[in-house]
C-alpha positions in Angstrom: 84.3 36.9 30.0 84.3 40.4 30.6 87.9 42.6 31.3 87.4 46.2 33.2 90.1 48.6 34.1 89.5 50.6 36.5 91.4 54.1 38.1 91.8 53.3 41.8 92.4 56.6 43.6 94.4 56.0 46.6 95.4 59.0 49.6 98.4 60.8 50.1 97.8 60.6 53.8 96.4 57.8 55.1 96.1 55.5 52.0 92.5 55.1 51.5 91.2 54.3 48.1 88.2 54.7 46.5 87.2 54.7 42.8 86.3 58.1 42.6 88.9 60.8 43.1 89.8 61.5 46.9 90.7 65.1 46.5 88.3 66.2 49.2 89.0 63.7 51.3 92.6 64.6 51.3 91.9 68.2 52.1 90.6 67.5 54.8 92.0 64.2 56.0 93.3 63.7 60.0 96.5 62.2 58.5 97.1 66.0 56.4 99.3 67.9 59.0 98.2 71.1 56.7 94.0 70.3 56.6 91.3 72.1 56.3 89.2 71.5 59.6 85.4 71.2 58.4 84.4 71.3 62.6 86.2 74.5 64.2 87.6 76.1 60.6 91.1 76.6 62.9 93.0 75.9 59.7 93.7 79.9 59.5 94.4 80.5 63.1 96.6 77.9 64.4 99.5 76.0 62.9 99.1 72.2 62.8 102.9 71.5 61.2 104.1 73.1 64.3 102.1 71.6 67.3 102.3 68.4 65.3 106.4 68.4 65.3 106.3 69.6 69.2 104.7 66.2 70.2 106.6 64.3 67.3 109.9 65.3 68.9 109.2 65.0 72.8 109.7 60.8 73.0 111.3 58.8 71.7 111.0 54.4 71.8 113.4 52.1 73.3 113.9 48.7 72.7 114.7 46.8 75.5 115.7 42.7 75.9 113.1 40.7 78.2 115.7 38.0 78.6 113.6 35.6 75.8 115.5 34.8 72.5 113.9 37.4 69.4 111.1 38.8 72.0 112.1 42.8 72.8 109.6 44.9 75.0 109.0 48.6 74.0 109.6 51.5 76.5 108.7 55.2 76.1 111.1 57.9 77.1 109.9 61.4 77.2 112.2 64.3 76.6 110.9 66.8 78.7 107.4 65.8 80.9 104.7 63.0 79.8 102.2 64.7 77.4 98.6 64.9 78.4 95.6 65.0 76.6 94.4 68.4 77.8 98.2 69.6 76.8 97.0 68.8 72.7 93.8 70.0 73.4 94.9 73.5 74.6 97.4 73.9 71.6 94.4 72.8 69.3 92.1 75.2 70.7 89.4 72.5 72.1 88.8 70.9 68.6 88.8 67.1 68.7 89.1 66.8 64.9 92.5 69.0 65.3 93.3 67.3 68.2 92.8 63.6 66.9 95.6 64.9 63.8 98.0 65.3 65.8 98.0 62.8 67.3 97.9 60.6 64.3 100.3 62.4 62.4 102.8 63.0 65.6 102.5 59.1 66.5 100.9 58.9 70.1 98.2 56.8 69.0 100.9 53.8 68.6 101.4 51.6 71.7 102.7 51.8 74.5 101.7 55.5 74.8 98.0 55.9 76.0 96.8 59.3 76.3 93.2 58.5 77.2 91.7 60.1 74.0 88.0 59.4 73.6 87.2 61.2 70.1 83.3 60.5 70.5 82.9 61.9 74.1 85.5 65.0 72.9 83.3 65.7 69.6 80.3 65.5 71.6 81.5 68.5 74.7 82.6 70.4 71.8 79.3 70.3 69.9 77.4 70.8 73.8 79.2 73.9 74.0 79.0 75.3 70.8 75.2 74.7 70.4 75.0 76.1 74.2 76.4 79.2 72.8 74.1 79.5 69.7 71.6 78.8 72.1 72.5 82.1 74.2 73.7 84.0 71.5 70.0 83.7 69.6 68.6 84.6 72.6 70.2 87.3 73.6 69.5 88.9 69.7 66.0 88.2 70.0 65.6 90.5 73.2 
C-alpha cells in the first residue's frame, strides 16, 4: 500500500482547490472584490469595493410565516428602487466579467432576486463591439 500527502491549495474567494497553487486564479477571481479584470483591464479606472457595497446595502431579506409549521417564504425589500441589470452594467463600464463580480460578491445572484443576467450573451455584445471597433480602427489606419 502506498501513503501520499499531498498540498491542496484552496481559494480565498470562492473556495476552489486545486493541487497546484491558485495564486492567479485568485487575482483574478469574480468572488475578489479587488481583481484584476483579464477582459476590459477596468481594475485601474473604476472601484469594484465601492460599486460592490452600493448593491450590497440597497436590500435586504425578510423572512415571512406561510402559515405551515418550520416552512418560511423569503421576501426582498429594496431600500431605495429595484436594481436593474443595465444599472451594474453602467457602474461597471459594460464589462460582463466586472459586472458578473458584483453581483457575486454583493449577493444578487441568490434567490429570490432575478436580475436577468445572461453572462454568455453579455460576454459575447462586449466582444461584437470591441472587435467592431478594431475592425474600424485598422481601417481607418490603413487609409
Amino acid at each position: 500500500m502506498k501513503i501520499k500527502i499531498k498540498k491542496v491549495y484552496y481559494c480565498e474567494f470562492c473556495g476552489k482547490h486545486s493541487l497546484k497553487p491558485l495564486n492567479k486564479h485568485e487575482k483574478h477571481c469574480t468572488m475578489n472584490p479587488n481583481r484584476e479584470c483579464h477582459l476590459c483591464e477596468n481594475y485601474a479606472h473604476i472601484n469594484l469595493p465601492k460599486i460592490i457595497e452600493k448593491y450590497k446595502n440597497s436590500y435586504e431579506l425578510k423572512e415571512e410565516d406561510v402559515g405551515m409549521e418550520g416552512f418560511k417564504s423569503v421576501k426582498i425589500v429594496w431600500k431605495n428602487e429595484k436594481i436593474t441589470i443595465d444599472e451594474i452594467m453602467n457602474d461597471v463600464e459594460n464589462c460582463p466579467v466586472c459586472a458578473l463580480t458584483v453581483i457575486r460578491c454583493a449577493g444578487l445572484n441568490k434567490f429570490p432576486i432575478d436580475l436577468c443576467f445572461d453572462y454568455q450573451k453579455e460576454l459575447k455584445k462586449w466582444w461584437d463591439v470591441k472587435n467592431e471597433y478594431e475592425l474600424e480602427r485598422d481601417f481607418s489606419d490603413s487609409q
